[in-house]
C-alpha positions in Angstrom: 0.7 -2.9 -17.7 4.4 -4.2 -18.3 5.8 -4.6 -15.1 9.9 -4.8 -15.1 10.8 -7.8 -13.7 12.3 -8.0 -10.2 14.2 -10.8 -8.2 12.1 -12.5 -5.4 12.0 -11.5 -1.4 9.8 -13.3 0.9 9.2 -10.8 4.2 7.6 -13.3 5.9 4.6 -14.8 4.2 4.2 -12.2 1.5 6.2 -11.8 -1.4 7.7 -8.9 -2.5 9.2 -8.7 -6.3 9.2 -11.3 -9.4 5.9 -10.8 -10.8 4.4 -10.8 -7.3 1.6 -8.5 -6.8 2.3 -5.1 -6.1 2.1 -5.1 -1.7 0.7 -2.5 0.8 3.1 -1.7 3.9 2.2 1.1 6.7 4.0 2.0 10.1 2.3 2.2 13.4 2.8 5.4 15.1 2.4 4.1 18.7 5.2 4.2 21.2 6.2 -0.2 20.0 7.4 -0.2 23.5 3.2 -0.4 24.3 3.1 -4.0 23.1 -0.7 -3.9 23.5 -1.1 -0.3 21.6 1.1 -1.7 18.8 -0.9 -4.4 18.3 -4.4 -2.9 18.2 -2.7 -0.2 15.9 -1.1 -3.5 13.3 -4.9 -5.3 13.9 -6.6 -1.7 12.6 -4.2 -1.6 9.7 -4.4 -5.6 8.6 -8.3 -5.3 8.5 -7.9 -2.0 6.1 -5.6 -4.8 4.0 -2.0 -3.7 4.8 0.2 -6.8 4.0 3.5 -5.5 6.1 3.4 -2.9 8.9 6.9 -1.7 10.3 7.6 -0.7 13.6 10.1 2.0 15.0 13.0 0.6 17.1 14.2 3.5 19.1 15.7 2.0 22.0 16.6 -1.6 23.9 13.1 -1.3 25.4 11.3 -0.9 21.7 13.7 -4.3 20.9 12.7 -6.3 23.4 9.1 -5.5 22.7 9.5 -7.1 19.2 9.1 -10.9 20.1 5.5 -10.3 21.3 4.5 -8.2 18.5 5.9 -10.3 16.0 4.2 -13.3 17.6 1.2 -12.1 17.8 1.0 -10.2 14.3 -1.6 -11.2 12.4 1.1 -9.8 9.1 5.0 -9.7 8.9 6.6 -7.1 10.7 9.3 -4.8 9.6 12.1 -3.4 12.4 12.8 0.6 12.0 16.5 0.7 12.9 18.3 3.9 12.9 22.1 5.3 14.7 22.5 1.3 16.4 23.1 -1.8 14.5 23.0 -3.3 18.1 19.2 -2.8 17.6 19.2 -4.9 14.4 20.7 -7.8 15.7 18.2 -7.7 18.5 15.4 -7.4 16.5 16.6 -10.3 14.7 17.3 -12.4 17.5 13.4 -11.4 18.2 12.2 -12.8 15.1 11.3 -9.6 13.3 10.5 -10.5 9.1 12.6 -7.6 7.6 14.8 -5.6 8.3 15.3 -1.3 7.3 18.1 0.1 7.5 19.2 3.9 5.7 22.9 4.0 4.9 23.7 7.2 5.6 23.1 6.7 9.5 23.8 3.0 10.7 27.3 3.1 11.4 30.6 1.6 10.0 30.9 -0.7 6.9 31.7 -3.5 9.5 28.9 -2.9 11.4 26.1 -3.9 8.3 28.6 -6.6 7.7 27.9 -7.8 11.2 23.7 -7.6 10.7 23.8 -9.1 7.0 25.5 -11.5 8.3 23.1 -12.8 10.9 20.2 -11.8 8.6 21.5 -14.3 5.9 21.5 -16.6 8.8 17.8 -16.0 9.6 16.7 -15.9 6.2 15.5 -12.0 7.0 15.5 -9.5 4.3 17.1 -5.5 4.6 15.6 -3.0 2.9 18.3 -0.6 2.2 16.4 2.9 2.5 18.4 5.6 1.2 16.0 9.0 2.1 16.8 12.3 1.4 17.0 13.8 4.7 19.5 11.1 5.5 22.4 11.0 2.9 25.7 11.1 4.3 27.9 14.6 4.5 30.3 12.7 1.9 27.3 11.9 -0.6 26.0 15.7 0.0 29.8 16.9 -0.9 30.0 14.8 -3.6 27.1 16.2 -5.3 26.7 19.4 -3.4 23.1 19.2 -2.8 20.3 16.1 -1.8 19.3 15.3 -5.6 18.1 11.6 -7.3 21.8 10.6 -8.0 22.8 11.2 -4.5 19.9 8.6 -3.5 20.9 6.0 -6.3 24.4 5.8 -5.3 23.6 5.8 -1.7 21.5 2.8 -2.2 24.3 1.5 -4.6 27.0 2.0 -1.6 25.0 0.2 0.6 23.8 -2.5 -1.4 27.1 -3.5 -2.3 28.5 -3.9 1.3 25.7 -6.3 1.4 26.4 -7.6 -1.9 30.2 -8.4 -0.5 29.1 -10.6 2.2 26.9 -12.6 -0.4 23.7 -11.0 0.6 21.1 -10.8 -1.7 17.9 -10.4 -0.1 17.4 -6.7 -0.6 14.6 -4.3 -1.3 15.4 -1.0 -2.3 14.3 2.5 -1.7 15.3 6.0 -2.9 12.8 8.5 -1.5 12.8 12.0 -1.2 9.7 14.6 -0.5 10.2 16.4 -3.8 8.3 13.9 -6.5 10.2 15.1 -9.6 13.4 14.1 -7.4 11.5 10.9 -6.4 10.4 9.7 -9.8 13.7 10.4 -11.3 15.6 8.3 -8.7 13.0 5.5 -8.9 13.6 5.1 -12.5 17.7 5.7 -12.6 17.5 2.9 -9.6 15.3 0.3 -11.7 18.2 0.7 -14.3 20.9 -0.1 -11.8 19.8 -2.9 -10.2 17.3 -6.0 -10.3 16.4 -5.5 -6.5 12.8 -5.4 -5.6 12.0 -1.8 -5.5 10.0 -0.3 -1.9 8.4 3.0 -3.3 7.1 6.1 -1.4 6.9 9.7 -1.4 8.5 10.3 2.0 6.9 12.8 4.2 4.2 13.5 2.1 2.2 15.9 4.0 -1.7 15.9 5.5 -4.4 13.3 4.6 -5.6 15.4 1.9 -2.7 17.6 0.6 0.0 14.2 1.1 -2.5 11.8 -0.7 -2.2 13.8 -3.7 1.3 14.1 -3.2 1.6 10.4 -3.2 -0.5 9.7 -5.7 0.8 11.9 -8.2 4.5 10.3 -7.2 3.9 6.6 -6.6 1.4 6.8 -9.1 3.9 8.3 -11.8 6.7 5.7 -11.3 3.9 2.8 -10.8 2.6 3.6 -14.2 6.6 3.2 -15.8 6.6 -0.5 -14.6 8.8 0.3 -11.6 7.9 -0.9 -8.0 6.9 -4.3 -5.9 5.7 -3.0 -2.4 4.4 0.9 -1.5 3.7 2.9 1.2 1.9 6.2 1.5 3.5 8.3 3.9 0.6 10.8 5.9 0.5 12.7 8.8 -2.7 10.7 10.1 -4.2 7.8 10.7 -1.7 5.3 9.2 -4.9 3.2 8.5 -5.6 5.7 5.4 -2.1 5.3 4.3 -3.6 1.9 3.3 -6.9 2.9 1.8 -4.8 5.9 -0.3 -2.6 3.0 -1.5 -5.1 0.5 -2.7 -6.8 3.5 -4.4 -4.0 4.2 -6.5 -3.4 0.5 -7.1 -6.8 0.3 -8.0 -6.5 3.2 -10.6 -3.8 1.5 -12.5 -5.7 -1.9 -12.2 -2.4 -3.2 -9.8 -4.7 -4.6 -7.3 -8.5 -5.2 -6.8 -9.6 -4.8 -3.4 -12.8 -2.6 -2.4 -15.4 -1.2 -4.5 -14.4 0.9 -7.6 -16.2 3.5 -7.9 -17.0 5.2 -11.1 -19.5 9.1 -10.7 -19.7 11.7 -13.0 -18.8 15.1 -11.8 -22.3 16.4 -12.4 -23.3 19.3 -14.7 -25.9 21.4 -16.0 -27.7 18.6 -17.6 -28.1 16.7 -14.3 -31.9 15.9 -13.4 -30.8 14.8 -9.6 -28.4 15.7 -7.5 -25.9 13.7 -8.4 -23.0 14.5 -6.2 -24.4 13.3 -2.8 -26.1 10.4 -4.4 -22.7 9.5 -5.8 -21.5 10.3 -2.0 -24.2 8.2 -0.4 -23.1 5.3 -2.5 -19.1 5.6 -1.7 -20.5 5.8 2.1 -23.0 2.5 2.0 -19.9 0.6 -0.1 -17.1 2.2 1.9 -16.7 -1.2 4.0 -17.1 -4.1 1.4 -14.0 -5.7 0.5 -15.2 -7.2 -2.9 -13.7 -5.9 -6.0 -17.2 -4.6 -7.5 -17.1 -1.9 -10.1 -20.1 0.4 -9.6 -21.4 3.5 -11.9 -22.9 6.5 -10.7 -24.3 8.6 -14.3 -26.5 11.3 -13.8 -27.7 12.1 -17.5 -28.0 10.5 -20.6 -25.1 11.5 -22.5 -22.1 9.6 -21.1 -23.9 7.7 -18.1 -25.7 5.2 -20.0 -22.5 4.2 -21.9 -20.3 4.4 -18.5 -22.5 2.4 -16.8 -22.7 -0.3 -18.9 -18.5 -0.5 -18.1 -19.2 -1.4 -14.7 -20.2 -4.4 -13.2 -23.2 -2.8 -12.3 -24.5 1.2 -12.8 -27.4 3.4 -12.4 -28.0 6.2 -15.2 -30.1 8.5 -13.5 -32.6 10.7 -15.1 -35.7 13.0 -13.5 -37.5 11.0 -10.7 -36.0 7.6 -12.0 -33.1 5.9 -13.2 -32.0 2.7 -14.5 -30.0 -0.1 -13.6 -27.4 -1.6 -16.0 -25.6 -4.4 -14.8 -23.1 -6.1 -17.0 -23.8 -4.2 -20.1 -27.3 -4.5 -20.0 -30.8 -3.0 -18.6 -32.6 -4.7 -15.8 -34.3 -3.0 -13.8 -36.0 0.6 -13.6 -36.7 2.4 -10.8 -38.1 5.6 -8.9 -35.2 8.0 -7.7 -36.2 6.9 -3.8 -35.8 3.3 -4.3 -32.5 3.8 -6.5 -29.8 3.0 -4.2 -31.8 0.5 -2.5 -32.1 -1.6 -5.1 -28.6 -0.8 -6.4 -27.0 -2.1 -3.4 -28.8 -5.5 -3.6 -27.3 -5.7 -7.4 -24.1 -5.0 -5.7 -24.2 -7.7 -2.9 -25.5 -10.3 -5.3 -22.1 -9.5 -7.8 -19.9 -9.7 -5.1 -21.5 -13.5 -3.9 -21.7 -14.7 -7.3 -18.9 -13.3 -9.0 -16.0 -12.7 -6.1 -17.4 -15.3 -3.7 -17.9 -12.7 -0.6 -20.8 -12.8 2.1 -24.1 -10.2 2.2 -21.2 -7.4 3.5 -18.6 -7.9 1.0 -16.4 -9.8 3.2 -14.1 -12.9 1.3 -15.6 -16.7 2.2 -12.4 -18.0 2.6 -10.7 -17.2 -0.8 -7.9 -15.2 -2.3 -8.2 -11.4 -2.7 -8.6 -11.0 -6.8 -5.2 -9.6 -7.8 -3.3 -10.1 -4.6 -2.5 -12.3 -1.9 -4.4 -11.6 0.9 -7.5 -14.0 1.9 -9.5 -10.6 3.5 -10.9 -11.3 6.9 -13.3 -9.0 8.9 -12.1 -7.3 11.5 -14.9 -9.2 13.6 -13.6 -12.4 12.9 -9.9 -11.8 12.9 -8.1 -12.9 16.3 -7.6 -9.8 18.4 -4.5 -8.6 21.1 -5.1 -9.6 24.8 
């Protein structure tokens, strides 16, 4: 896939834009005045493989809770600032890696001025974040109604105040809850502007109904080229905010973290039941943190041929099945031993081919496709 070409931002140790790999952010949901509940909540996320988690900063207290997190964050941390650019500068004097701000709600002209100015000092990136529900009354009167032009110049207005004080270390977002509104703005904004590009579907909806949503969204403007760093916006768990996302990275070969998974739906021509041995394998894999491609067939007029795509497969058949692994036949089996055997295939790909341990866990090596070296959650340092 042609990717467009971005300039560079570095939000701590990750980069974000020119030809970087496309990044994974997420937002606690814990009260970031809990220092100790933020940080389990930022641990939980970094061990699903989210590169940047951001923080809400409602309030002095929230601010002043930022130098502890930040310090003790095993991944860069973004401040949520809102209504007070007194809260920027705080979280800035706290160390914080990025900065979001959304133009239609932080203030005066000289107020940004004020926060570029001692981000540029800091070397801290702002992510202007133009959202629908927050455009300004003069960009709704100007177009009469939230649309993808009023998000492009919103981000434009605000990019160049930045721009003025010789402030170039932006990311940009334009999202809105409608996709067709999203997509549109995405792509207008990638015309405008070199700008690393943050892209989201905001407010999304339910694990299952908002990952669909998101998928269909970031997935659509993904697939143009467009976009550097993601986030998929649930109402849950933020740690499935991060699987979603590397599921849909995955799909468009962006990224290659976790087990690919390839099943066929299952029909009448199925000798086994398919369906939950395709389910039994997704739950036995759902953990390893290798990049193995693995086949599910259950009949011979597609599975065979499928599973020789994969790294390795099983083409099922009555009361047997057969394991392919790459491209070729090597092993035969009864239908009880099956995913036995099939996991010990797996575990031996991902030592000898990705260089991770018996559970799928990296041995001290780069994440293929990204920039992550993946740690287990065991063996990553934890908050006091």
């Amino acid at each position: 896939m042609h990717r467009l070409t971005t300039r560079k931002v570095k939000v701590g140790s990750v980069e974000i834009g020119g030809g970087a790999p496309v990044s994974v952010q997420s937002m606690t949901i814990t009260d970031t005045r809990d220092v100790e509940a933020t940080l389990v909540q930022i641990y939980a996320l970094a061990a699903e493989g989210c590169e940047i988690a951001r923080v809400a900063v409602p309030d002095r207290e929230a601010a002043r809770a930022l130098r502890e997190i930040r310090s003790r964050s095993p991944v860069p941390v973004v401040a949520d600032i809102h209504f007070d650019y007194r809260l920027a500068l705080a979280a800035l004097e706290a160390g914080i890696d990025k900065l979001r701000i959304n133009p239609g709600n932080i203030g005066k002209p000289e107020w940004v001025r004020v926060v570029a100015r001692e981000a540029r000092a800091r070397g801290v990136p702002i992510r202007v974040g133009a959202n629908i529900g927050s455009l300004s009354k003069a960009m709704l009167r100007r177009f009469g109604r939230p649309c993808a032009e009023a998000l492009v110049e919103s981000a434009v207005e605000e990019i160049k105040v930045l721009e003025d004080m010789d402030f170039q270390d932006i990311v940009v977002s334009v999202k809105g809850s409608e996709v067709p509104m999203a997509i549109e703005a995405y792509r207008m904004m990638a015309e405008r502007c070199a700008y690393p590009l943050h892209v989201g579907i905001t407010e999304a909806g339910t694990a299952w109904a908002g990952s669909i949503k998101s998928a269909v969204g970031i997935g659509a403007v993904l697939a143009q080229g467009i976009g550097d760093t993601i986030r998929v916006s649930l109402a849950a768990d933020p740690t499935e905010e991060v699987k979603v996302a590397y599921e849909m990275l995955k799909a468009l070969n962006l990224r290659a973290r976790g087990v690919q998974l390839i099943a066929c739906p299952s029909c009448g021509r199925a000798e086994v039941d398919i369906i939950n041995i395709a389910q039994e394998v997704e739950r036995r894999l759902q953990r390893m943190k290798a990049p193995v491609k693995v086949a599910v067939m259950g009949c011979a007029v597609n599975g065979p041929g499928e599973a020789r795509m994969a790294d390795v497969g099983i083409a099922c058949g009555r009361g047997m099945g057969l394991i392919f692994r790459d491209g070729r036949v090597v092993a035969s089996h009864p239908e009880p031993e099956l995913l036995d055997r099939l996991m010990e295939h797996v575990r031996a790909i991902a030592r000898e081919k990705y260089g991770h341990d018996a559970d799928g866990e990296a041995q001290g090596i780069e994440e293929a496709g990204g920039t992550l070296t993946a740690t287990s959650a065991e063996e990553a340092p934890q908050p006091a």
